[in-house]
N, C-alpha and C positions, 0 to 999 in steps of 0.2 A: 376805541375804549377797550379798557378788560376787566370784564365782570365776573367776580366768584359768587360762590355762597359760601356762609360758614354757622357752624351752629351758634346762636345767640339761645341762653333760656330755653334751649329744648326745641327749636326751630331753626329753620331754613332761612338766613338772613340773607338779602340782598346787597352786595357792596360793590364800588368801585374799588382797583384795586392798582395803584401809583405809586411808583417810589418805594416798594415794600410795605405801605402803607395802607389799612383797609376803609375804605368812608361808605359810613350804611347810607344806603340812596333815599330813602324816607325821612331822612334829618336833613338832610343838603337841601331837597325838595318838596315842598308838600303835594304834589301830582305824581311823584316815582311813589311806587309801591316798595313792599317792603321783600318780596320774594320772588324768583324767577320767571316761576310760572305766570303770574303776574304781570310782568313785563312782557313774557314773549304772546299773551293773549291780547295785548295792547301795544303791541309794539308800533304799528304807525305813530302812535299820539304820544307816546313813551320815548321814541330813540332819539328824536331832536329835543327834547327837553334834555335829556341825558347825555347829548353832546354837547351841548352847551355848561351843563354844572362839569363835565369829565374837563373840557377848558378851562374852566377857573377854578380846577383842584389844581392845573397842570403848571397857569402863570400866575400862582400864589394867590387868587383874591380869595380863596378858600385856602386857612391857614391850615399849615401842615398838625397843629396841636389837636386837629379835630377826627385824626387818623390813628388807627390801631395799627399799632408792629403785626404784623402776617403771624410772627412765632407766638402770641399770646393767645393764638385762636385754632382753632379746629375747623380746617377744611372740607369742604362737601362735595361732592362733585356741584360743578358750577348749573350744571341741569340736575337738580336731584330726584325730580319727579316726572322723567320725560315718559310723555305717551306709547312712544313706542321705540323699537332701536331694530334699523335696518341695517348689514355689514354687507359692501358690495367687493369686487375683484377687478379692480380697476387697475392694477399693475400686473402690467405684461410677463416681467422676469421673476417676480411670485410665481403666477401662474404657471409659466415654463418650470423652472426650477421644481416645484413641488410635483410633478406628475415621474408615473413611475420611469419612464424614460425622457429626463429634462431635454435629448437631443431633439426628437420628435415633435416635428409641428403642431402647435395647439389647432386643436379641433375651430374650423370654419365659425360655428357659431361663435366665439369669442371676439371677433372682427364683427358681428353682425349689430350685436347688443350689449349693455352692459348686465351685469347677472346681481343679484344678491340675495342674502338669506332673511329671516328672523332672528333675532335672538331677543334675549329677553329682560325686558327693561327694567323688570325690578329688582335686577341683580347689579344694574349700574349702581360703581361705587363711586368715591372720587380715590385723593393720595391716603396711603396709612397702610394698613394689615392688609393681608387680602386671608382671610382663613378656608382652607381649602380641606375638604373629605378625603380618607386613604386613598379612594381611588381615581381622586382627579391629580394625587402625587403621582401616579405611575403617567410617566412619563407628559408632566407639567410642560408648559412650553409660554412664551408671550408672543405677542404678535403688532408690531410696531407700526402704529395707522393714525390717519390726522380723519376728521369727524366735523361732520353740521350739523346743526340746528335751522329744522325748520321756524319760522318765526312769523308767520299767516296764512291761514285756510288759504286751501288750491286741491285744482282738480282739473284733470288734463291739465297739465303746465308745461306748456311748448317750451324746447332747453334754451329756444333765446330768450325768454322770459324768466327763467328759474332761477336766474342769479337771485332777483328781486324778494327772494322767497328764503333765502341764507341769512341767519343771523348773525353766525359768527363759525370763527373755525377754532378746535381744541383738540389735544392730542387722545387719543384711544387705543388702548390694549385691549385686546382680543383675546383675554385669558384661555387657553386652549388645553382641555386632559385629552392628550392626543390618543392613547389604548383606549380609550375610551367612545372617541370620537372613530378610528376604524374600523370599532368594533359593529358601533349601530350602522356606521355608511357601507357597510358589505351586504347591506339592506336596500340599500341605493335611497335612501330617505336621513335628512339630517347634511351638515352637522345640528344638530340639537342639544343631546345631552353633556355631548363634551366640551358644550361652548356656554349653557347657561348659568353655571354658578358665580360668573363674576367677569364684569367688561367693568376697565375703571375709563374714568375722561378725566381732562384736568389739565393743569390745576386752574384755570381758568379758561372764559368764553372771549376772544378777541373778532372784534369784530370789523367787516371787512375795511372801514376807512383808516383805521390802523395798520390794515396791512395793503394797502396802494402801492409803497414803494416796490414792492415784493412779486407785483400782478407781472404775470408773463402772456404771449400770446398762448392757447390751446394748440396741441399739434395738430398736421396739417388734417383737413377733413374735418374736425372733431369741434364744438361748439362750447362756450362758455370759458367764462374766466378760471385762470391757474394761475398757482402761484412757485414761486422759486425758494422754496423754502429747506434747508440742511435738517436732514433725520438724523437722527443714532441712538441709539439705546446701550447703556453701559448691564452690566450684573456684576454687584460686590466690584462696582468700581473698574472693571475690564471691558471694552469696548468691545461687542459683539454683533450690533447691525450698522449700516452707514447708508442713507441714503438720500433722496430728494424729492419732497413732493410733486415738482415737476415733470417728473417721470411717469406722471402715471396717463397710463393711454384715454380713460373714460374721465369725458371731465365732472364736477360737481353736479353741474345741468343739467347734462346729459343721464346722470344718474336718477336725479329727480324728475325727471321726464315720462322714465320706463316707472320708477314705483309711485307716480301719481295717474297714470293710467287707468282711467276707471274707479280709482279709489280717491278717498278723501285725506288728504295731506294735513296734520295738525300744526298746529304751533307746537310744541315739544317733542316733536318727532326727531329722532336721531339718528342720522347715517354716515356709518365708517366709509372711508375708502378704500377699503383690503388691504395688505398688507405690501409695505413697500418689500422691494427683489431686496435680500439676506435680513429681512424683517422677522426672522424666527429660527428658534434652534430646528426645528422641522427641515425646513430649506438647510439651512448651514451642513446639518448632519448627513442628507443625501447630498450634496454637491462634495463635501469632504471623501464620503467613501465612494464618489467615484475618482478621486484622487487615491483613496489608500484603501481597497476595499476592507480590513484590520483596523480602518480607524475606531474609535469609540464613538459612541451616541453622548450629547448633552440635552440633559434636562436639566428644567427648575426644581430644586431642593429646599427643604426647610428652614427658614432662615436666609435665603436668600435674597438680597437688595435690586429692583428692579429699576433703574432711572433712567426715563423716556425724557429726549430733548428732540423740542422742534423749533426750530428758527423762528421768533417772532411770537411763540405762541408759548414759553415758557419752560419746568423741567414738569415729568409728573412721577415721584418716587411713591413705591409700592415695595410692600416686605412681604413676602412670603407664611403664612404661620399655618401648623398643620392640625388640625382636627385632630384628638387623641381618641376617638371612637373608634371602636372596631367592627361598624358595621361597615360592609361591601355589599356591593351588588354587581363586581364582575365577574364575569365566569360561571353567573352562579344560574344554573337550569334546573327549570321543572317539569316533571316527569306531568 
């Protein structure tokens, strides 16, 4: 199945979303609720009902006239009110690539466990503007990453168990003010600031019996389902990352394993995979100058067109718009 949201009347609608076509799940069904949240607090009793109507939108016995065109409507992020949102580092040549000497063996602990941070959930958007302060313009970056939802209470959840516990997968940007972000982490604390004004998902939640054909085994040692899925990321229409979900060394499970540890796992809980290897102008910009140390740095600008494609899970376009305020707060110290 692939489920959005989209604003109806000033709320969060639930739909199925087929053929370009949107169908609110509370009219197909009278047991489907009307919003995500909703569903994913009820998902056992919710998802097979909702495979069953998602099949007879698919072999017509639910006629197509009962469907909205996608372009008549305004898109949400498909989790619009998720609990919380955890971004992990689960690709290896990310990680290489971005340290200050990419030749240099990453540090022991990165074999040991998977790692991730906070960031902050009410800044998730879905597709549209992303409006950004002057100083998350200084030196803007995206970050090209696929994402879960958790979809039932867990706690300790062993990673052969944690499949059970994925709702669905969607793509996520890791909005990044990178000056900003090395300015706090020479703190040795963070990323925080330079990463919470805005992570979008989208454009929809596909869930995983959808994507069956696509499962691959986990590499060798490593626990839990992966998938073979083609990444890229275009800006203003030029193809600037390529890569594959596949690749990534920590798998989903194994993710959800370390951050249900002790804590209580929600139903709208949200977590990245890190960013796949040339998933950022960050990476691109160090790998280039050690090619041409004279090269130029690329950043996101004003105006600028973001479109994330992942194989099976749809496109997610994002424009750039810049805050005309002239408040900052970099650089700026007090006596």
């Amino acid at each position: 199945m692939k489920l959005v949201s989209y604003l109806n009347d000033g709320h969060d609608q639930l739909a199925f979303f087929v053929d370009g076509l949107l169908y609110d799940c509370d009219l197909l069904h009278p047991e489907l609720p009307n919003s995500m949240n909703m569903f994913l607090h009820y998902w056992d009793d919710m998802y097979p009902i909702a495979q069953q109507v998602d099949a007879a939108i698919k072999s017509g016995r639910i006629n197509a006239d009962r469907g909205i065109p996608l372009e008549e409507l305004q898109l949400l992020a498909p989790i619009p009110f998720p609990t919380s949102c955890r971004d992990a580092y689960a690709f290896r040549e990310h990680a290489r690539a971005t340290r200050k000497n990419p030749n240099a063996d990453l540090k022991e602990a990165y074999d040991q466990f998977p790692v991730f941070y906070f960031s902050n959930h009410h800044s998730i958007q879905g597709p549209g503007n992303i409006i950004c302060m002057p100083d998350h313009m200084e030196e803007l970056d995206f970050e090209l990453e696929a994402a879960i939802v958790i979809c039932k209470h867990g706690r300790n959840i062993p990673a052969e168990e944690a499949d059970g516990y994925i709702g669905g997968l969607m793509i996520f940007n890791d909005f990044s003010a990178r000056k900003m972000q090395l300015e706090e982490m020479q703190l040795n604390l963070g990323p925080a600031k330079g990463k919470d004004f805005a992570t979008t998902i989208g454009p929809c939640l596909v869930t995983l019996d959808e994507l069956e054909q696509y499962e691959i085994q986990a590499s060798y040692g490593h626990i839990g389902k992966n998938w073979k899925l083609e990444m890229k990321c275009a800006v203003n229409g030029e193809q600037v990352s390529g890569g594959n979900l596949s690749e990534m060394q920590w798998t989903f499970a194994e993710i959800i394993e370390r951050c249900a540890y002790g804590v209580n796992l929600q139903p709208g809980d949200i977590i990245g995979s890190g960013t796949v290897g040339t998933g950022c102008f960050l990476e691109n910009n160090i790998t280039n100058k050690l090619l041409d140390p004279n090269a130029d740095s690329r950043w996101l600008k004003a105006g600028d067109s973001i479109e994330m494609e992942i194989e099976g899970l749809g496109i997610l376009r994002n424009t750039i718009v810049k805050d005309e305020s002239d408040f900052s707060i970099l650089n700026k110290k007090k006596i």
